[in-house]
C-alpha positions in Angstrom: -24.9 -36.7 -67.4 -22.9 -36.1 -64.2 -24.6 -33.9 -61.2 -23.0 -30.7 -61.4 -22.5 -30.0 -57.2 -23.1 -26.8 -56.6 -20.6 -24.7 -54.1 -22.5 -23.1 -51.6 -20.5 -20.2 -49.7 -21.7 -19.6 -46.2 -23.8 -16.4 -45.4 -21.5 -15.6 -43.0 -18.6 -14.6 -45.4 -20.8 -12.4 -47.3 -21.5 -10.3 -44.2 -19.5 -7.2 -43.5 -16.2 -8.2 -41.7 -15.4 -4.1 -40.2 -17.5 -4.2 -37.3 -15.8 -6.2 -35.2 -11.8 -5.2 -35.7 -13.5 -1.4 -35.0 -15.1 -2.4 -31.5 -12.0 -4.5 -30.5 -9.1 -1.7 -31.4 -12.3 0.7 -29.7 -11.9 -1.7 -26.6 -8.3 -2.3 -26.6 -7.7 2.1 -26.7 -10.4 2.4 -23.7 -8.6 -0.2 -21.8 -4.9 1.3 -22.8 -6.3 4.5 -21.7 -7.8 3.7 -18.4 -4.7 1.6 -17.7 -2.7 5.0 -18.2 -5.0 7.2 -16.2 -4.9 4.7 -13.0 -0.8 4.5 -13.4 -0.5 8.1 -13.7 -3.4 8.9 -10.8 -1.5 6.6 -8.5 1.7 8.0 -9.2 1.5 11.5 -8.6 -0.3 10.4 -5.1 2.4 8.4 -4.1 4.9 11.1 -5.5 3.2 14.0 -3.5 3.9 11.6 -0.3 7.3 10.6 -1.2 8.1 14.3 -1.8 6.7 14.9 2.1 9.0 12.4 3.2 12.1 13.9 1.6 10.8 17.4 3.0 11.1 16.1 6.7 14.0 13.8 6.3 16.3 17.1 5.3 15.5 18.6 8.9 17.4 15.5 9.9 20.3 15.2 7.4 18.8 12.4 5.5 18.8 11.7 1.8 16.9 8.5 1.0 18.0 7.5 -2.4 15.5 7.1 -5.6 13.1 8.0 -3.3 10.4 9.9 -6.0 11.3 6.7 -8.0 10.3 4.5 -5.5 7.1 6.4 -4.9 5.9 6.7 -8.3 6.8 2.9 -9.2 4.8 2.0 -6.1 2.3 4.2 -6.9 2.0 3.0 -10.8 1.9 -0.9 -9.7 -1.4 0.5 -7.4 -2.8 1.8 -10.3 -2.4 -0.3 -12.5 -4.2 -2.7 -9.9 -7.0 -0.6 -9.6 -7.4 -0.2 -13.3 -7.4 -3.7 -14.2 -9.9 -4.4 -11.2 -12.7 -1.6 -12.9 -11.8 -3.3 -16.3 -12.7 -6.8 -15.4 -15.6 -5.4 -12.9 -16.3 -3.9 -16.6 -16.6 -6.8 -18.8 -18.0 -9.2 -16.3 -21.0 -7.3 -15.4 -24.4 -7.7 -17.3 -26.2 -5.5 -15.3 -25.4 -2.1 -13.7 -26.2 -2.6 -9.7 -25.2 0.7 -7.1 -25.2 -1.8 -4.2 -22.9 -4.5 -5.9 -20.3 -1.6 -7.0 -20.3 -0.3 -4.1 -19.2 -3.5 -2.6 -16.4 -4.3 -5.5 -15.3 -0.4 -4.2 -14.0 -2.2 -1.6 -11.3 -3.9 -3.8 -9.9 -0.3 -4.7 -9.8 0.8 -1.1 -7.5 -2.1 -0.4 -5.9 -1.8 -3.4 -5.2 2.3 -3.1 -4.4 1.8 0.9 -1.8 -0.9 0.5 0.2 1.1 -2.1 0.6 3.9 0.6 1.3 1.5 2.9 3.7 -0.4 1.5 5.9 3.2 0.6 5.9 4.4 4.0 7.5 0.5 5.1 9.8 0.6 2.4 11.3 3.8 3.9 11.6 2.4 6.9 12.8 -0.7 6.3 16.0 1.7 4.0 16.6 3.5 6.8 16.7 1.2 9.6 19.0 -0.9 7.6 21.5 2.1 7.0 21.2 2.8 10.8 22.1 -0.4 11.9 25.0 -0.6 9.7 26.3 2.6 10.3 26.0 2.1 14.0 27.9 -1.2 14.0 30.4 -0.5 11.5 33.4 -1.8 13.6 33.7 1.1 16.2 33.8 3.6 14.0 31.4 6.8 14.2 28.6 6.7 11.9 28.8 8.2 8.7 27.2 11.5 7.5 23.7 11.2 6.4 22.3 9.2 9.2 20.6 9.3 12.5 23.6 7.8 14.5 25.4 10.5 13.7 23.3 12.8 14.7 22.8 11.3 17.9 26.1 11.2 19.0 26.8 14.9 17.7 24.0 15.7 20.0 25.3 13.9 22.7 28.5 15.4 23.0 26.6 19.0 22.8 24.6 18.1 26.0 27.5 16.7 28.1 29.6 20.2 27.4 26.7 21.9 28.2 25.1 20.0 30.9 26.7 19.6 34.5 23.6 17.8 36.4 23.1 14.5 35.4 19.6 14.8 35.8 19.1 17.3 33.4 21.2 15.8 31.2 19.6 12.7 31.4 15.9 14.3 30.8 17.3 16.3 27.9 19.1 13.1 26.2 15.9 11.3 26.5 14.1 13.8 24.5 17.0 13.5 21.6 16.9 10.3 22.0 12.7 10.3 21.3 12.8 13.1 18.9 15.4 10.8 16.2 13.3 7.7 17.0 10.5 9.3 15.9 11.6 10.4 12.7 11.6 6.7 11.6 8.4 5.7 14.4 6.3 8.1 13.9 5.6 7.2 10.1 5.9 3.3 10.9 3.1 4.4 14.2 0.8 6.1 11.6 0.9 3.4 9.4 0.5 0.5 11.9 -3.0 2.7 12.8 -3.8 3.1 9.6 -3.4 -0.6 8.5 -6.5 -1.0 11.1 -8.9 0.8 8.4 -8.0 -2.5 5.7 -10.3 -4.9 7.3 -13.1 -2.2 7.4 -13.3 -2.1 4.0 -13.8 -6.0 3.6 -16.3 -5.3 5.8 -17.6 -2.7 3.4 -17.8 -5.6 0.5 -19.5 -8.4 3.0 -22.3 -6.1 4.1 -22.9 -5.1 0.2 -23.2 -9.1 -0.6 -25.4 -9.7 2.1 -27.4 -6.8 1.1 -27.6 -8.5 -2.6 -28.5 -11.6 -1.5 -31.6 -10.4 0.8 -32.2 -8.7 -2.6 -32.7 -11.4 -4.6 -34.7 -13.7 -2.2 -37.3 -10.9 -2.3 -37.7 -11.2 -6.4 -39.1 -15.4 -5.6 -42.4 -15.2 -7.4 -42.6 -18.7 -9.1 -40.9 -22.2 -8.9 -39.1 -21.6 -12.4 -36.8 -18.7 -11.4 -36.0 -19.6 -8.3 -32.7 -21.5 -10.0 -32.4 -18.1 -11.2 -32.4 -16.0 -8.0 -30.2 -18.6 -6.2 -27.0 -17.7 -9.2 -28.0 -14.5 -8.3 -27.5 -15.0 -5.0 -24.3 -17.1 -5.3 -23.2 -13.8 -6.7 -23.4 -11.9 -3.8 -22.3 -14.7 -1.5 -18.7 -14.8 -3.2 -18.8 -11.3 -2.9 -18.9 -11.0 0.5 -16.5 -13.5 1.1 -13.9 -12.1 -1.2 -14.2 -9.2 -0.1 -13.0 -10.0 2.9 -10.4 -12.0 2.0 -8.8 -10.1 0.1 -9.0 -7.8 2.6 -7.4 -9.8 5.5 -5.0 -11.2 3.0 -3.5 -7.6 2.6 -4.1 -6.4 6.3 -2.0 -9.5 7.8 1.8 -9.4 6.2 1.5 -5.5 5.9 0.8 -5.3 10.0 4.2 -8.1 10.3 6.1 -6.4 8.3 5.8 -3.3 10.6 5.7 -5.1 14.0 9.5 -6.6 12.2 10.6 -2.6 11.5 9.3 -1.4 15.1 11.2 -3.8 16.9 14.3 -3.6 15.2 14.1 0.2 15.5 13.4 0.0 19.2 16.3 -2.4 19.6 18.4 1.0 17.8 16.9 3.1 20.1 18.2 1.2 22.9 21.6 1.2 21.2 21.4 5.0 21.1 20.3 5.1 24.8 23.3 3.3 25.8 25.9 5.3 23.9 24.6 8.0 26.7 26.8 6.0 29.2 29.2 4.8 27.4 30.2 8.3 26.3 29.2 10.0 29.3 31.5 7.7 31.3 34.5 8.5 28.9 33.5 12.4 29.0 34.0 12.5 32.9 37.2 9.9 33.0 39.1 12.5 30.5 
């Protein structure tokens, strides 16, 4: 009589099966949600700023195009940065510890700082690049909209009304200042602000440090001390990263506005020149 093999089903198929889809599609909505929350935070910051740009541009005669755009699209990509950062701080983390979150804060800051940083260049680096075009456009006058035109519209108001060239010079100078700071005076801000970047790698270095001396404090027995030193790797890579990171984004943010200040001071010398050139044409006609 032949052995009748029995079919055995695994125990895991009889188990319930709707636990898991529910904390996934739970998981998936939190993350969705945060993700939206950071996009929309970041936006609206950037927008408020890009919206204070556009307020003092139009004292000038300047219209940056898709400027709110650019703003908010900056502004989303930050958040969205800073989102996924707190998600996968999140998920990798076994333990809730103030001191080690306070040091992966310092991934935000950068984060948060470079978006705003990054806006104000972008400007910048529009306008500069209209300026120089219009300026060099083949001898023509600059166009309306810009700063060269501006400048030269002023310049012809002081030589009418000026007759000592020392006055006129001192007043020229002051137009000359007051258009090169509409364009310096944001890149100047931002070239101090970039300073505060590396600050808060320092921020994240101190906190790993901090977690290390932790740990070699909680060496009782031979047997954890494997334990203590994973611990302390931890906080090790930490405040390295930290750093990093930090001078990673600190470095081509603070080139990129050294490049815009010198090519705006080499228009600003452009502009100082047209007072001769002009001047000299005033008093031969």
């Amino acid at each position: 009589m032949p052995v009748r093999q029995r079919h055995l089903r695994p125990v895991v198929a009889d188990l319930p099966q709707t636990g898991l889809p529910t904390v996934n599609w739970a998981s998936v909505l939190v993350s969705l949600l945060l993700f939206l929350a950071s996009a929309a935070t970041g936006s609206l910051l950037l927008l408020y700023r890009a919206q204070r740009l556009r307020s003092r541009e139009r004292a000038y005669g300047l219209d940056t195009p898709y400027l709110r755009q650019i703003g908010a699209g900056i502004g989303a990509a930050a958040g969205l940065a800073v989102g996924a950062l707190i998600l996968y701080f999140a998920v990798h983390t076994n333990r809730f510890d103030l001191i080690e979150w306070v040091g992966r804060s310092s991934y935000l800051l950068v984060a948060g700082a470079a978006g705003g940083h990054i806006l104000i260049l972008v400007y910048a680096a529009i306008h500069i690049v209209q300026e120089e075009r219009a300026w060099n456009n083949g001898g023509g006058s600059p166009g309306d909209g810009t700063l060269g035109r501006r400048r030269l519209e002023q310049l012809s108001h002081l030589i009418g009304e000026h007759r000592d060239y020392t006055d006129f010079k001192s007043r020229d100078d002051e137009v000359v200042e007051d258009l090169t700071g509409v364009l310096g005076g944001p890149l100047m801000n931002t070239r101090h602000d970039l300073a505060r970047i590396p600050f808060y790698g320092y921020l994240g270095t101190v906190c790993g440090i901090l977690l290390m001396a932790q740990e070699l404090g909680h060496i009782g027995e031979a047997t954890e001390t494997f334990k203590v030193l994973g611990s302390m790797a931890s906080g090790l890579v930490l405040a390295f990263r930290t750093t990093l990171v930090a001078l990673l984004t600190f470095l081509p943010l603070r080139k990129v506005t050294d490049y815009l200040m010198r090519r705006l001071g080499r228009l600003e010398e452009k502009w100082t020149k047209a007072r001769y050139e002009v001047a000299g044409s005033g008093r031969r006609s």
